[in-house]
Structure formats: C-alpha cells, structure tokens
Backbone as JSON, one array per atom type, in Angstrom:
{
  "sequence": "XXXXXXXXXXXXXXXXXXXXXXXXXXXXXXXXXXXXXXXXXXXXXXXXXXXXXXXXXXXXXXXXXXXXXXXXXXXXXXXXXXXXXXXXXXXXXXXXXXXXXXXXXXXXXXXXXXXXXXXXXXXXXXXXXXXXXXXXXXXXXXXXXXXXXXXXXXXXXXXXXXXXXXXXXXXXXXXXXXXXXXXXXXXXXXXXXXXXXXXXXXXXXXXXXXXXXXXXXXXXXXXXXXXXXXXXXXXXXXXXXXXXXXXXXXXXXXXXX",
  "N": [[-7.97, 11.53, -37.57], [-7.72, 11.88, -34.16], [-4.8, 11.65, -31.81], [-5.29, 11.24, -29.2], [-7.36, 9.37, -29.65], [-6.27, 7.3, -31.36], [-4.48, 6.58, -29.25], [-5.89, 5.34, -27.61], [-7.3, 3.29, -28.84], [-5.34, 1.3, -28.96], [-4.2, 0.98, -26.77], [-6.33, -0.43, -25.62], [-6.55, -2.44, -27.29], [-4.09, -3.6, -26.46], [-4.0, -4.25, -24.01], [-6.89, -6.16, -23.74], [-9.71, -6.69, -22.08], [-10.52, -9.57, -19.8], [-12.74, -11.6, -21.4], [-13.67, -9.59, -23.06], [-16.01, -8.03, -25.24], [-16.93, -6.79, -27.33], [-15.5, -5.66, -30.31], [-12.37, -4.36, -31.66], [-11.45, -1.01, -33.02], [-12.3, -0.71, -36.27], [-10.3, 0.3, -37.95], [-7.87, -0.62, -36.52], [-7.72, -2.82, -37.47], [-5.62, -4.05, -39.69], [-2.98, -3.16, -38.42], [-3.18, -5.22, -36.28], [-3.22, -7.3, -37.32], [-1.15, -7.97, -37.92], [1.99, -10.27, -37.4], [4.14, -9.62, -35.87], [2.25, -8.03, -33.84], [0.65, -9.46, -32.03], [3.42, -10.55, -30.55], [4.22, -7.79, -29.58], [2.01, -7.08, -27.62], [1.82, -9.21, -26.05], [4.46, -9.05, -24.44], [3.93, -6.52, -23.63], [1.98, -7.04, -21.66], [3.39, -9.11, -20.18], [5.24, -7.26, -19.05], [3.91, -5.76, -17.19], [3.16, -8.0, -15.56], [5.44, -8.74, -14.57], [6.12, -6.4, -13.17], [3.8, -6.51, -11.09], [4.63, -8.8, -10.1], [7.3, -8.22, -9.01], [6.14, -5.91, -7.21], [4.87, -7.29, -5.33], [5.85, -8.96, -2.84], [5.81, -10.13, -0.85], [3.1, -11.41, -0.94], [4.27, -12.66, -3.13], [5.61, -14.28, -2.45], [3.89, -15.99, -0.58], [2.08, -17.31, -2.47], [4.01, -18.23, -3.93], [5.04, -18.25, -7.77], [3.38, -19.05, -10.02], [1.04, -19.13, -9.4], [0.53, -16.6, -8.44], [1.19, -15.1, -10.67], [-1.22, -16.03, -12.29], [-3.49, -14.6, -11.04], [-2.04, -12.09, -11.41], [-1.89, -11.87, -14.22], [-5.2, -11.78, -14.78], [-5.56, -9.27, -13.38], [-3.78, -7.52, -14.63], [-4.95, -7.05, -17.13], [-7.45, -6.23, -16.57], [-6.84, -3.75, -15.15], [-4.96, -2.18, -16.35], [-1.65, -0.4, -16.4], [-1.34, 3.09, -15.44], [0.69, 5.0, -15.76], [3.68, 5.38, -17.22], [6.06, 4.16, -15.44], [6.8, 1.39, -13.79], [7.2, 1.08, -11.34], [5.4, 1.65, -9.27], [3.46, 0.45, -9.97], [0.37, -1.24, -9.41], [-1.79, -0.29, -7.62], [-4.25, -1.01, -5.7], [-4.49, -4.23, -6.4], [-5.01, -5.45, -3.6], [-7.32, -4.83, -3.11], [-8.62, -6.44, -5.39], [-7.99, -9.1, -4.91], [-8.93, -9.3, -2.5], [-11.67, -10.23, -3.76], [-11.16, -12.51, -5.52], [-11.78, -15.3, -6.83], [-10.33, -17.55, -6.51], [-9.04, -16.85, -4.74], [-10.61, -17.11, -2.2], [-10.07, -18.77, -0.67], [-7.68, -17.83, 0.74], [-7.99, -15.57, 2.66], [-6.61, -14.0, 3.96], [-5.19, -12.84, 2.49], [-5.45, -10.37, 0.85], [-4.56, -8.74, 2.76], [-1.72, -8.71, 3.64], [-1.32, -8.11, 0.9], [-2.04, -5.39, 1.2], [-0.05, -4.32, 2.95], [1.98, -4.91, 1.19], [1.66, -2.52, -0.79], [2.1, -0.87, 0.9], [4.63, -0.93, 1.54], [5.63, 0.0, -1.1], [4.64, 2.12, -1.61], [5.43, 3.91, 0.64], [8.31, 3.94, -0.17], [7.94, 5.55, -2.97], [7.51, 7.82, -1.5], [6.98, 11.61, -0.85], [9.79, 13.27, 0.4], [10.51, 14.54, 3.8], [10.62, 16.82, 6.45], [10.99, 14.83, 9.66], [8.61, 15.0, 12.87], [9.88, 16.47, 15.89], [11.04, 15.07, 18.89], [11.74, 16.74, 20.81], [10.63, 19.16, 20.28], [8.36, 18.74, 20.52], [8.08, 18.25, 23.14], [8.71, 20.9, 24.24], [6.18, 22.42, 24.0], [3.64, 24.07, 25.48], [0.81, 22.68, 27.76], [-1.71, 23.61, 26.97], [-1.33, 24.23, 24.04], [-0.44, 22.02, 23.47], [-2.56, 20.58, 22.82], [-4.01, 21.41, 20.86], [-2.9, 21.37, 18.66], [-2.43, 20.18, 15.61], [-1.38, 17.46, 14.4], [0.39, 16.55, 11.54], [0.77, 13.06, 9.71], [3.84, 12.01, 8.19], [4.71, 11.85, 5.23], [5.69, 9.83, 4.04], [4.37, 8.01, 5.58], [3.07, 5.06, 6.51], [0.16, 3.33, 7.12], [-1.5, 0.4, 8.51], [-4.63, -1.2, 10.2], [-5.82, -4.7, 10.68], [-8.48, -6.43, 11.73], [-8.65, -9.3, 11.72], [-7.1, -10.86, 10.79], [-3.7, -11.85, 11.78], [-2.03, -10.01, 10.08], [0.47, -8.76, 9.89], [2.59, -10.3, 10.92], [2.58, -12.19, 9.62], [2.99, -10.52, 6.91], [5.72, -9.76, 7.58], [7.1, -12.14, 8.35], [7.87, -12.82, 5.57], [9.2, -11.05, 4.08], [11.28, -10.33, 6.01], [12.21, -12.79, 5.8], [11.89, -14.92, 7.85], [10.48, -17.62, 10.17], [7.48, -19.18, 10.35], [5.86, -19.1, 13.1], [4.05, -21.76, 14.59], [3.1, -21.35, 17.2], [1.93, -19.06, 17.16], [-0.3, -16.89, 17.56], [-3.5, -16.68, 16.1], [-5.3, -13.6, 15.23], [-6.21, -10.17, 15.51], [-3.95, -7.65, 13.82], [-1.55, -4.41, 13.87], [0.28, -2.22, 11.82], [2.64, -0.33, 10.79], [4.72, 1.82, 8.26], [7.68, 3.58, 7.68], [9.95, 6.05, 6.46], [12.0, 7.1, 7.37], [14.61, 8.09, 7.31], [17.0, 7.09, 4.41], [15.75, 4.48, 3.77], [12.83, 2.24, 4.22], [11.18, 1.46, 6.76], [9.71, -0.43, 9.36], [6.94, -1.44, 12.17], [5.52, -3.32, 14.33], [1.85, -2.23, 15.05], [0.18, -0.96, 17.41], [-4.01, -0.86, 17.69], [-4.94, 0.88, 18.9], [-2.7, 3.01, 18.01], [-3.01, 2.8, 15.39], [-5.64, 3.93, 14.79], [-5.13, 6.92, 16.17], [-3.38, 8.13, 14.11], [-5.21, 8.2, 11.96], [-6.75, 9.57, 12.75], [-5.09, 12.04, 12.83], [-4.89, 12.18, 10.03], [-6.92, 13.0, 9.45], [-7.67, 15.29, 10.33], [-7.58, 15.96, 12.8], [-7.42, 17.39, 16.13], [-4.62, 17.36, 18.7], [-5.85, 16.33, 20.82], [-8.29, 15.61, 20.11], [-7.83, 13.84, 18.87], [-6.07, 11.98, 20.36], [-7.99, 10.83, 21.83], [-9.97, 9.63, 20.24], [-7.98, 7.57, 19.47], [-8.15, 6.42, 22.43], [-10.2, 5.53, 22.77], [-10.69, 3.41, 20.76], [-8.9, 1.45, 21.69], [-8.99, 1.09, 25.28], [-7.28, 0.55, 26.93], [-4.91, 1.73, 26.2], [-1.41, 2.47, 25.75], [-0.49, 6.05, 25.91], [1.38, 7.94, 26.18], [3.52, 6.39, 25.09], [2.9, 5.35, 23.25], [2.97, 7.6, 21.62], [5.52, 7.81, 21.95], [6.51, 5.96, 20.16], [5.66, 6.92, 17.65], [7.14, 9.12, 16.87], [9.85, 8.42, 17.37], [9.85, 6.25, 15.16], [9.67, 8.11, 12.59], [6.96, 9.11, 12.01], [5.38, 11.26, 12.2], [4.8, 14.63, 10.36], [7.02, 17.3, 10.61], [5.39, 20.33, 11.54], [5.57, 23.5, 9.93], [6.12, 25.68, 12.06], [7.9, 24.72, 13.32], [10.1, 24.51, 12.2], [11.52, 26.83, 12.41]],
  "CA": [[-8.08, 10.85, -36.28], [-6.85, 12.49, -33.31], [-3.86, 11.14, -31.26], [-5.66, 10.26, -28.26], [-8.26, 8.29, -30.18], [-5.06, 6.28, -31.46], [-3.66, 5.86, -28.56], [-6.74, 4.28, -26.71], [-7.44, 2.16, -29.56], [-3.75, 0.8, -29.28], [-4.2, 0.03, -25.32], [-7.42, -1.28, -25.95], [-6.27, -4.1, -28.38], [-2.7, -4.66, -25.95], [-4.41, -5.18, -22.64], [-7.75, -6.57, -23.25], [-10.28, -7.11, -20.62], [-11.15, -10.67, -19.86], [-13.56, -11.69, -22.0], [-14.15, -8.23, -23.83], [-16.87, -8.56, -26.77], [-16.66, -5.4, -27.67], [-14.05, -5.67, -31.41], [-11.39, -3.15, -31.72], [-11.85, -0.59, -34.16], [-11.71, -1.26, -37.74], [-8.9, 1.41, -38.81], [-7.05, -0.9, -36.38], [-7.26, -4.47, -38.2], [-4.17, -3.67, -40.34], [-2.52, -3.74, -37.22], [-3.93, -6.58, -35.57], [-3.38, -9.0, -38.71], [0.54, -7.97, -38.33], [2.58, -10.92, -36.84], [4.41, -8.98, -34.67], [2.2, -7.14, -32.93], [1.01, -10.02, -31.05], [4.59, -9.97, -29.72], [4.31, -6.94, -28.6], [1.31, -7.69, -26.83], [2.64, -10.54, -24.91], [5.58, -8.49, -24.31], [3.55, -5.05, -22.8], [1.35, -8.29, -20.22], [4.34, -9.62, -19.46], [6.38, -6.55, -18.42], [3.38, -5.48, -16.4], [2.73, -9.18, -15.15], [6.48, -8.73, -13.77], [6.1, -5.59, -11.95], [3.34, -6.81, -10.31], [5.27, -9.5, -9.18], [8.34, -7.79, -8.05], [5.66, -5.15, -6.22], [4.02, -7.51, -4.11], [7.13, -9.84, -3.03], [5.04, -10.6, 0.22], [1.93, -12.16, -1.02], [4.41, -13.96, -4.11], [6.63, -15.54, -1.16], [3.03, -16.67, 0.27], [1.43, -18.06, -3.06], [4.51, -19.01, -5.32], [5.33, -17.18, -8.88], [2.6, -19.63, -11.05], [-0.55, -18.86, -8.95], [0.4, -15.5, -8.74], [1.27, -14.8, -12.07], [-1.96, -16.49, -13.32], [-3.66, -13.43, -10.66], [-2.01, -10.9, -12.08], [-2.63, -11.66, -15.85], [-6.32, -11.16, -14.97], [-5.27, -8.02, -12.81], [-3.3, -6.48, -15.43], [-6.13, -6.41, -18.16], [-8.7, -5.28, -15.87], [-6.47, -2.48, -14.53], [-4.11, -1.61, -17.28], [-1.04, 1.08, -15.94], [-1.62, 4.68, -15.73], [1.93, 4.99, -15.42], [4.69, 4.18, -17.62], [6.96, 4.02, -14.65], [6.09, 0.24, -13.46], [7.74, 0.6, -10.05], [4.53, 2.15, -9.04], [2.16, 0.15, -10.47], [-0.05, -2.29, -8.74], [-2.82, 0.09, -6.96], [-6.25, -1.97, -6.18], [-4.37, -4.85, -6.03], [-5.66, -6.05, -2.57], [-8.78, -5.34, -3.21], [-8.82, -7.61, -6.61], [-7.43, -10.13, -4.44], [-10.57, -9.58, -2.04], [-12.51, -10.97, -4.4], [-10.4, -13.0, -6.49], [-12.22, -16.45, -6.78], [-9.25, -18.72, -6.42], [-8.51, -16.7, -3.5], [-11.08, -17.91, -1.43], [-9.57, -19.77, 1.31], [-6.92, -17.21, 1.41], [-9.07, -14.44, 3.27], [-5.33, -12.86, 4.62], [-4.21, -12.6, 1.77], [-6.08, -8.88, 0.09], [-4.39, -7.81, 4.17], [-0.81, -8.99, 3.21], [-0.88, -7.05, -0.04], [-2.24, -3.82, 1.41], [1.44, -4.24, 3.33], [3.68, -4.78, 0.37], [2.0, -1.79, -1.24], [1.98, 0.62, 2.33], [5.87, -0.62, 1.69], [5.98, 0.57, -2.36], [3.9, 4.29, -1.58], [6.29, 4.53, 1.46], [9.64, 3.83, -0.81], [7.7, 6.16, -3.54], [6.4, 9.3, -0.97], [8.68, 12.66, -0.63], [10.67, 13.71, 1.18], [9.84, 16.3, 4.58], [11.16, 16.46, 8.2], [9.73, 14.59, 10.83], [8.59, 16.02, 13.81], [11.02, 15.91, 16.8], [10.41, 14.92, 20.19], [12.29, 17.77, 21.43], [10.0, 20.37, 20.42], [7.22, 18.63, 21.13], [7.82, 18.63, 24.73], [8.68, 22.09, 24.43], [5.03, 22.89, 24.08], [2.9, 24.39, 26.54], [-0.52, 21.55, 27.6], [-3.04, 23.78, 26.43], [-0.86, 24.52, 22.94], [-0.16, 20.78, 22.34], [-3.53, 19.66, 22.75], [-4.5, 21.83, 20.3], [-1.91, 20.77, 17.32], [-2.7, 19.7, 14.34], [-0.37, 16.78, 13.61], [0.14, 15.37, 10.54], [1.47, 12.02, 9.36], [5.03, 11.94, 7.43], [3.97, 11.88, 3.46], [6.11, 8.51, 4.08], [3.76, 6.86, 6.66], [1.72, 4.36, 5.68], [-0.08, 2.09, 8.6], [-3.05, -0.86, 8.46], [-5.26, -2.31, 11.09], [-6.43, -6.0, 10.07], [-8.58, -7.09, 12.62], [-9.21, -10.58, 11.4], [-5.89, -11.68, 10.46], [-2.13, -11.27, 11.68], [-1.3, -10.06, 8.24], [1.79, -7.81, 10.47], [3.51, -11.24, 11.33], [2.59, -12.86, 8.17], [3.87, -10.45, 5.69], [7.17, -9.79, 8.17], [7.84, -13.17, 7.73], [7.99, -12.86, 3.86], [9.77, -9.76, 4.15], [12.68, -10.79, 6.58], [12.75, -14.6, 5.64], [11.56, -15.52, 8.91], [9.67, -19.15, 10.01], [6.2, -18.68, 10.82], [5.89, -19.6, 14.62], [2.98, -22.53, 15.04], [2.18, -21.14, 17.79], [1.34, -17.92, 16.81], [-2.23, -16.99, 18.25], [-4.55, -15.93, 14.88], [-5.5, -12.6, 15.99], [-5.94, -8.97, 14.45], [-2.71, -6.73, 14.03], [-1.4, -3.56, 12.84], [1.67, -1.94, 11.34], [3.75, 0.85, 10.8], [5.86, 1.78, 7.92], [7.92, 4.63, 7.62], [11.0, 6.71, 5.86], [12.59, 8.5, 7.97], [15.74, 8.7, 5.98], [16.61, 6.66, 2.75], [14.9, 3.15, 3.41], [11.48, 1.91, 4.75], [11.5, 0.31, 7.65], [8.04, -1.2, 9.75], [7.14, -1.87, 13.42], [3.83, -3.88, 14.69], [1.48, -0.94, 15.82], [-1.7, -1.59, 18.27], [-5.37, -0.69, 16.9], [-4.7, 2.8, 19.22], [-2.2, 3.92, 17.12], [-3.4, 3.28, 14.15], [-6.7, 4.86, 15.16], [-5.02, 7.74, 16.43], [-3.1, 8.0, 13.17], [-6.26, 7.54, 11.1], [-7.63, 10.82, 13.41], [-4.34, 13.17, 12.65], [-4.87, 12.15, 8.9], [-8.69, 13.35, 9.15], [-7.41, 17.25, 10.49], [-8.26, 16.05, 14.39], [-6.35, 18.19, 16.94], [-3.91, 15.93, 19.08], [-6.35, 15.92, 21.96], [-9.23, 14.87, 19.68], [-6.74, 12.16, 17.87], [-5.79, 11.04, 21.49], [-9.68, 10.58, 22.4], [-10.29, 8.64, 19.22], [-6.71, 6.54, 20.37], [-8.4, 5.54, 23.67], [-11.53, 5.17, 22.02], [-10.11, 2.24, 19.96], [-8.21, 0.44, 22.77], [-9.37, 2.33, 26.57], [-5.98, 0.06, 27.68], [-3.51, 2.25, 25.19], [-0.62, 3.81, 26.51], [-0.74, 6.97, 25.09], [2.71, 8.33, 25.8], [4.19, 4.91, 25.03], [2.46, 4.92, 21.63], [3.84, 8.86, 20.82], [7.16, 7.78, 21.38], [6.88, 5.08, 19.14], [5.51, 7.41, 16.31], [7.95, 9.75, 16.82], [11.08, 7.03, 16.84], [9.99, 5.49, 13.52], [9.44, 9.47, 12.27], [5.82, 8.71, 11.63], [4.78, 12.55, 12.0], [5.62, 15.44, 10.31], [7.17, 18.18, 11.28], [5.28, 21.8, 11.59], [6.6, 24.3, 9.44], [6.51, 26.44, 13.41], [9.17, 23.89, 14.46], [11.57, 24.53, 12.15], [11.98, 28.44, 11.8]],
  "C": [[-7.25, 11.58, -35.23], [-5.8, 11.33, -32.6], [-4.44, 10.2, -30.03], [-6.68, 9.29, -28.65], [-7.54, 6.58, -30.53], [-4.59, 5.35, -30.65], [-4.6, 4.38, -27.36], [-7.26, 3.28, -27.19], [-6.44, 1.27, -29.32], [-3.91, 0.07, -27.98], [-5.05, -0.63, -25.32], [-6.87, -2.81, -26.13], [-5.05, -4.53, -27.76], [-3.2, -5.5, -25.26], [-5.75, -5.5, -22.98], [-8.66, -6.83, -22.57], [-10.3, -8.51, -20.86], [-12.33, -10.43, -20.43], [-14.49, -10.48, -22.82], [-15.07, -8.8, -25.12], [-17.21, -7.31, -27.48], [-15.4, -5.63, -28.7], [-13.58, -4.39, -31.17], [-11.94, -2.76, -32.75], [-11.21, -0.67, -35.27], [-10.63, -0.58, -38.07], [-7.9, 0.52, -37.89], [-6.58, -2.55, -36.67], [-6.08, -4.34, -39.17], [-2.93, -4.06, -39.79], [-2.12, -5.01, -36.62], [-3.31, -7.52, -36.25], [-1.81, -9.43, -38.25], [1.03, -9.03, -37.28], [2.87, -10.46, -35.54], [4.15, -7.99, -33.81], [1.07, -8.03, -31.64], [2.56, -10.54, -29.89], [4.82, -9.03, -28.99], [3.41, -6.27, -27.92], [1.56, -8.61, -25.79], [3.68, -9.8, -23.74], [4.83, -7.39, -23.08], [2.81, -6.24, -21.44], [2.58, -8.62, -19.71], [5.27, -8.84, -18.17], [5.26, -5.99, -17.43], [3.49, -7.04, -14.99], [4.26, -8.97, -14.41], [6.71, -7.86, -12.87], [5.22, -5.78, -10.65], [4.11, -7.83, -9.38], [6.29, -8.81, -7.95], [7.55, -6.78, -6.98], [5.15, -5.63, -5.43], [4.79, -8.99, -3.63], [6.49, -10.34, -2.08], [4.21, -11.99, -0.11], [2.82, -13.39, -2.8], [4.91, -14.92, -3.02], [5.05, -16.79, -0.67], [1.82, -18.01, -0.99], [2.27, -18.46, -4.32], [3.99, -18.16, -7.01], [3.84, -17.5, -9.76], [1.48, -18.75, -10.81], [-0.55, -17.38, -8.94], [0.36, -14.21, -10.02], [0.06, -14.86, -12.69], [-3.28, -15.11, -12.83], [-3.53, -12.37, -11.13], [-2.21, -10.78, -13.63], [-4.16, -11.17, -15.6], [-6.43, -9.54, -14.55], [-5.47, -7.08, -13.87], [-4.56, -6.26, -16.5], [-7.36, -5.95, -17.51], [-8.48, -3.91, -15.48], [-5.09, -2.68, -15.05], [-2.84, -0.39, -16.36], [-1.74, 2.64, -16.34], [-0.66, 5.24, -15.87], [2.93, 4.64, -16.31], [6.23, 3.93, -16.73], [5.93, 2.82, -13.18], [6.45, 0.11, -11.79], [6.42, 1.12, -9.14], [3.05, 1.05, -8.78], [1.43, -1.35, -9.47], [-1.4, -1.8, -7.79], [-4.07, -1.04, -7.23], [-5.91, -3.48, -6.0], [-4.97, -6.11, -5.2], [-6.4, -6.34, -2.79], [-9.02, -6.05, -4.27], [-8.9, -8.6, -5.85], [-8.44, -10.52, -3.34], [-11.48, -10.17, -2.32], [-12.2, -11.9, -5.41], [-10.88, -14.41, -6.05], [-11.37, -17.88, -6.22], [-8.51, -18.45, -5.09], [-9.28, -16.91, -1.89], [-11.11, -18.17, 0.18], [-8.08, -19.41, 1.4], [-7.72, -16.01, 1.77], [-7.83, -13.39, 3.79], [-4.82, -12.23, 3.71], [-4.14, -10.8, 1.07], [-4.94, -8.36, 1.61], [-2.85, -7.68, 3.86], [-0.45, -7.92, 1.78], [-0.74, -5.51, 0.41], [-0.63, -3.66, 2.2], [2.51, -4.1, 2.14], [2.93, -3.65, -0.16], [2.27, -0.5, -0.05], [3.7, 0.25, 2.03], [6.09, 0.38, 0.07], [5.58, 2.24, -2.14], [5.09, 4.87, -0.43], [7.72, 5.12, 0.75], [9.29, 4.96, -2.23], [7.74, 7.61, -2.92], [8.17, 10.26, -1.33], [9.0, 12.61, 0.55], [9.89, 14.82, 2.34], [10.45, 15.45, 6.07], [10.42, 15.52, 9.2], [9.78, 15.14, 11.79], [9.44, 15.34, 15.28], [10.11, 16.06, 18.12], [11.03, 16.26, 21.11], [11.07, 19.01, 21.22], [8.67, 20.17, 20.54], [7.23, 18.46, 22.7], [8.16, 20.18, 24.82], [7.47, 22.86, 24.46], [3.98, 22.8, 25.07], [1.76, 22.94, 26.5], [-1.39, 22.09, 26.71], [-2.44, 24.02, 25.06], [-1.13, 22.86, 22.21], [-1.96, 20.05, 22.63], [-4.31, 20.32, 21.54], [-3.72, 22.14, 18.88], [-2.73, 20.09, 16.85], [-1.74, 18.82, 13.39], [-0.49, 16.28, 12.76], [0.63, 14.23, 10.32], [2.48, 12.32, 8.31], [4.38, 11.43, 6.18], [4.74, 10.3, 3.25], [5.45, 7.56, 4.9], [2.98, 6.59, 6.15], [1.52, 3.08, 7.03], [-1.66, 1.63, 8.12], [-3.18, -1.12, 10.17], [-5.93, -3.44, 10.36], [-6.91, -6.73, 11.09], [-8.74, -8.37, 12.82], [-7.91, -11.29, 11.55], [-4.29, -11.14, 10.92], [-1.09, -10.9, 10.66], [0.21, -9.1, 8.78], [3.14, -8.7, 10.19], [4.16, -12.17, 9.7], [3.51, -12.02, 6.99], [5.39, -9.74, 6.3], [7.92, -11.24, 7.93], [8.62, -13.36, 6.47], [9.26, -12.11, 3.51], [11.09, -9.86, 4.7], [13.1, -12.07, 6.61], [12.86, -15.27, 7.13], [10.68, -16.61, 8.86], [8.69, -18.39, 10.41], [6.58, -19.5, 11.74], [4.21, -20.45, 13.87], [2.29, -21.85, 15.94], [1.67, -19.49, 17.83], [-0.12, -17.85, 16.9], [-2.96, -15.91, 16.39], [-5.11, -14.99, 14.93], [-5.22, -11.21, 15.08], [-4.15, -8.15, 14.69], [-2.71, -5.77, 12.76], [-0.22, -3.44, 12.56], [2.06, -0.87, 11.32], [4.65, 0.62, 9.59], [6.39, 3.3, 7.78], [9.22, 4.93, 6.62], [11.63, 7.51, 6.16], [13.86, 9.25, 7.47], [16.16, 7.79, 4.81], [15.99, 5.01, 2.6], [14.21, 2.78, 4.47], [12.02, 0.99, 5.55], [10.48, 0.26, 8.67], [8.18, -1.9, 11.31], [5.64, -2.54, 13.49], [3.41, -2.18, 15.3], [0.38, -1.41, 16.27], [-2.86, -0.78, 17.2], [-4.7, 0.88, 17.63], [-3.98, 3.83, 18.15], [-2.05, 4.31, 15.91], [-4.69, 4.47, 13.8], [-6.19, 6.53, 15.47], [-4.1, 8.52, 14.87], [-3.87, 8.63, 12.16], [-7.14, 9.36, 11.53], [-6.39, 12.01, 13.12], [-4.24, 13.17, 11.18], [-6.23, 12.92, 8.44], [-8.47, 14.85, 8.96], [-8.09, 16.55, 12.15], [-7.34, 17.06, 15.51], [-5.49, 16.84, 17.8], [-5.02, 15.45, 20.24], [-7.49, 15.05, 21.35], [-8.75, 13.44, 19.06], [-6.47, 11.54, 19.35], [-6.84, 10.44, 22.49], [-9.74, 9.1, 21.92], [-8.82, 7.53, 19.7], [-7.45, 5.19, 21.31], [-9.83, 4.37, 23.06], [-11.72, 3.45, 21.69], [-9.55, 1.15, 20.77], [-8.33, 1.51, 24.04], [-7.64, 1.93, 27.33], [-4.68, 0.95, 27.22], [-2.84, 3.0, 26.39], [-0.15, 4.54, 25.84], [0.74, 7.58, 25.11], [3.37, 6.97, 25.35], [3.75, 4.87, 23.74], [2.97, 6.5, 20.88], [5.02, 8.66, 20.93], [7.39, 7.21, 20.26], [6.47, 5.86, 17.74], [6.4, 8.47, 16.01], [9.64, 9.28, 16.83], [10.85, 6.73, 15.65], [9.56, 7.24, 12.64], [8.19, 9.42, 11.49], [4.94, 9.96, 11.52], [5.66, 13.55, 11.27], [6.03, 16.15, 10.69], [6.23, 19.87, 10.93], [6.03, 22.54, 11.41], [6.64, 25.14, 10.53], [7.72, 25.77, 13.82], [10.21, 23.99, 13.61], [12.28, 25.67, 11.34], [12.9, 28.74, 13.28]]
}
C-alpha cells in the first residue's frame, strides 16, 4: 500500500462528509473497531471546529458559540484542512455560510465573514514596503499615469453593496454598540499591515474599485478611470491619500534603489 493511499484513507474515516455512503476501505476496519480511535476523531473535529471559531471572532460575536459551532461541524467535514497549521484555516467559509440553510435570514452574515478572514490573510501575508507618498509626488504626470501600482501583499479590501457588513463586523471587532440608527446601506473596507498589526478603515465603492483595477495590472490612470467609473462623485486625491496612510500599496522596486 503506498503512504498516500494510507493517509487518505485515514482523513477519509476522521472527517467524514455529511452523510457520506461511500464505506471506508476494508484494510481500514481494524482501525475503525478500535475504541480509541473514535477519540481521536472527535478530537481532530473538535480542534478544527475551534479554529474555526477563534478565525471568525466577528460572525461568532454575531451568532453565539452553539449556532456557530453546529456551522462549523458541517463546514469542517465538507472542507477538511489542507494545512496542519490551523491559524490559517477557514478558506470558503463565507461562501458556505452563503448558502448555509439556517443562515437564511442572516443574508450579512457570508459579508461579515469575508471581513474576519480579509483580517486572518492580512495577519498571515509577508512582509514588503509600502509605497511612499513622497516619491509618488516626485513623479512626473505623464510617468505617474502610467504606473503600475500594486496592492501591499497585506491588503485585503470588500465592497458589500447590500449590507453594512464594515459597521457590523467593526462593532464585533472593537466591542462597540450597534447604532439604531444606522441607515442599512452598502459599505466597504480596508485592511492593512503596514507594520506588525492589522488595522481597517471604511473605504467607498471608488476605492475599492480602483483597488480591484491595480490588482488586475491597470495603469494608475486606467485604475483612476475605473475609480470614477464606480462612484463619478469620488475624490480621487482624497482616496490616494487614504491608501497610502493605511500603506495599502506597494512599493516599486524603482522607489527604493
């Protein structure tokens, strides 16, 4: 038997799918029969079933440990780790939660996750400079319109036009009240890393859009098209400061020879 045959038999029979009808393979009833290896079954769900928790601290604050817990048990056996480093783990998430039956008549909620993980990939990304405002005004018009900015390997930004999932999972996040009168309304975000911990601003549809266009390969003039595009009201220097304050671009290896 080879090793990896072993080993996928082995995950097979921990995590389960819901309702799998498909038996494990026979060379592994031996196994199976043994007391304690439902223990350490329970044990491998569990320790997943806890990372999920601790990775999406947002959407537990918003639905309580039970209901979420009973979420991620189905999670975890549908979408097993790839990973044995759990601080990671939780991709897809949202979108489970998109369609997650019980979730229903929470419709914010898949928007809320995609936040706590844009905070986990942020607190995961590397390391790299961001790009300074200094040497971007140092550049000629016809030069900078014709940059190629990228986004900081730490930026991670949503638009949610349906739901204020910005306010909502800031609340969670800084143990703030939800305002009543808070108008129901789309919003975006911002998170970043500029040096050793994530930290998140509301961002308009422009700048995520424009964002969304320096992630594609757009030049800045074509990313500041697509910007207006998105909102014609944006204020376009007013929205590069702000990506350049939270160090939301990187820096061009030209800018720092």
């Amino acid at each position: 038997m080879r090793l990896s045959d072993f080993q996928d038999g082995l995950a097979s029979a921990l995590l389960p799918p819901p309702g799998a009808s498909v038996p494990p393979p026979a060379w592994l009833d031996a196994l199976l029969a043994q007391p304690g290896f439902a223990v350490y079954r329970n044990t491998v769900a569990k320790g997943c079933i806890d990372a999920l928790q601790a990775n999406y601290p947002s959407v537990h604050a918003l639905v309580g440990a039970d209901w979420l817990r009973a979420a991620a048990h189905d999670f975890v056996h549908l979408h097993p780790p790839l990973d044995g480093r759990l601080m990671g783990y939780g991709a897809g998430f949202a979108e489970f939660l998109d369609h997650f039956a019980h979730a229903a008549d929470l419709s914010y909620l898949g928007a809320v996750a995609r936040l706590d993980r844009c905070w986990t990939e942020s607190h995961l990304a590397a390391n790299a400079p961001a790009l300074s405002a200094a040497w971007l005004a140092r550049q000629p018009p016809e030069a900078l319109a014709l940059l190629h900015l990228q986004p900081h390997p730490a930026a991670r930004w949503q638009w949610c036009a349906e739901h204020p999932a910005y306010t909502l999972w800031q609340c969670q996040r800084d143990g703030l009240p939800w305002d009543a009168d808070q108008p129901w309304q789309g919003e975006g975000a911002l998170l970043t890393r500029p040096r050793d911990a994530v930290q998140w601003a509301p961002l308009p549809h422009a700048g995520c859009a424009l964002l969304d266009a320096c992630a594609a390969g757009a030049t800045f003039e074509d990313a500041a098209a697509q910007a207006l595009q998105a909102d014609p009201t944006a204020d376009l220097p007013a929205l590069v400061a702000l990506l350049l304050h939270s160090g939301a671009l990187r820096a061009p290896e030209t800018s720092l020879n």
